[in-house]
C-alpha positions as CSV (number, residue, x, y, z in Angstrom):
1,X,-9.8,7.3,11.0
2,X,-6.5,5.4,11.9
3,X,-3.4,6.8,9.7
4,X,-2.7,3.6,8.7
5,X,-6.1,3.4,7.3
6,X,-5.8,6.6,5.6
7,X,-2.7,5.1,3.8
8,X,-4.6,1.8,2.6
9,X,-7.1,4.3,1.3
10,X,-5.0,6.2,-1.0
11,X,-3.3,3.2,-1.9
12,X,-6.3,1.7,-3.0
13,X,-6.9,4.7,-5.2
14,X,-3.6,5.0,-6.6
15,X,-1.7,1.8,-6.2
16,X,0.9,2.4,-8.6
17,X,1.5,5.8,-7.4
18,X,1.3,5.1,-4.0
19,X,3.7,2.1,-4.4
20,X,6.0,3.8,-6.8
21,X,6.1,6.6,-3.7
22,X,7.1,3.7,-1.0
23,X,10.0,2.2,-3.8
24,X,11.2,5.1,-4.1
25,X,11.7,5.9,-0.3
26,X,12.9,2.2,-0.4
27,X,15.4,2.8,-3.4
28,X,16.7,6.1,-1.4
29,X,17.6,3.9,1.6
30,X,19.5,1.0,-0.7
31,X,21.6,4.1,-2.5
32,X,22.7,5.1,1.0
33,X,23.7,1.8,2.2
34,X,25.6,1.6,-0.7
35,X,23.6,0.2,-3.7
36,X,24.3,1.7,-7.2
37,X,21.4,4.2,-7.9
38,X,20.3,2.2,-10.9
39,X,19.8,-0.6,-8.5
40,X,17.3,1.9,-6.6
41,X,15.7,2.9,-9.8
42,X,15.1,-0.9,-11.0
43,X,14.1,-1.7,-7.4
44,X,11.5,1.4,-7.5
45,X,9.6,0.5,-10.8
46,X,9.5,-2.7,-10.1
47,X,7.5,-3.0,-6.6
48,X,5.6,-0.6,-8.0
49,X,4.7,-3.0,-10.9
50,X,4.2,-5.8,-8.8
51,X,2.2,-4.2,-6.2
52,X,0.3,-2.6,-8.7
53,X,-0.7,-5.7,-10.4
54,X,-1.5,-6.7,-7.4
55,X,-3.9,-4.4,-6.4
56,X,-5.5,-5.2,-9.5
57,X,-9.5,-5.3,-9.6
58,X,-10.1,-8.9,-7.8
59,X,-6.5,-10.0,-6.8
60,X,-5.1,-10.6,-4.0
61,X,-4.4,-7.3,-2.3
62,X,-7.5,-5.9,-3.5
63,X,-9.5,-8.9,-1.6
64,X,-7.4,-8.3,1.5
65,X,-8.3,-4.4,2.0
66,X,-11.5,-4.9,1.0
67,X,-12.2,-7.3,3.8
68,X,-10.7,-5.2,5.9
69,X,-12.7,-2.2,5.2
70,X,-15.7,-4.3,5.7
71,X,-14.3,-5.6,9.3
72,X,-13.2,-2.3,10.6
73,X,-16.7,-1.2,9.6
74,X,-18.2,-3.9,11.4
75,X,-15.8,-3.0,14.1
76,X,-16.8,0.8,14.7
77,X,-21.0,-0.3,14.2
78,X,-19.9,-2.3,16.7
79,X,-18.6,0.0,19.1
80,X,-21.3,2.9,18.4
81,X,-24.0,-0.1,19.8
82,X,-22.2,-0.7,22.9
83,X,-21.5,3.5,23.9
């Protein structure tokens, strides 16, 4: 399994978790360029709210990965015929 797979996975499981994890990294970044840390902070909870509402049970970023999973699936029974 691709690491970028691995990292829809998790995010699938957790999405507010995983996405409060990748504002926070973001946040880090805008306090060394200069931002005010509660600019970080606000940044941080709030792509983790959206992009947990997002991943919501039938929304839009739920849709996506789950066609995805179903394409790289498709993908590998692909490959496994052909070897």
């Amino acid at each position: 399994m691709r690491f970028n797979e691995k990292l829809d996975h998790l995010q699938a499981r957790h999405p507010f978790r995983y996405n409060l994890a990748t504002g926070a990294l973001i946040g880090i970044v805008l306090v060394l360029i200069g931002f005010e840390p509660v600019v970080a902070v606000t940044f941080a909870l709030s792509w983790a709210a959206l992009r947990g509402f997002l991943w919501g049970e039938g929304r839009i970023l739920r849709r996506q990965y789950e066609a995805r999973v179903v394409r790289v699936a498709a993908e590998k029974a692909a490959k496994r015929r052909r070897s």
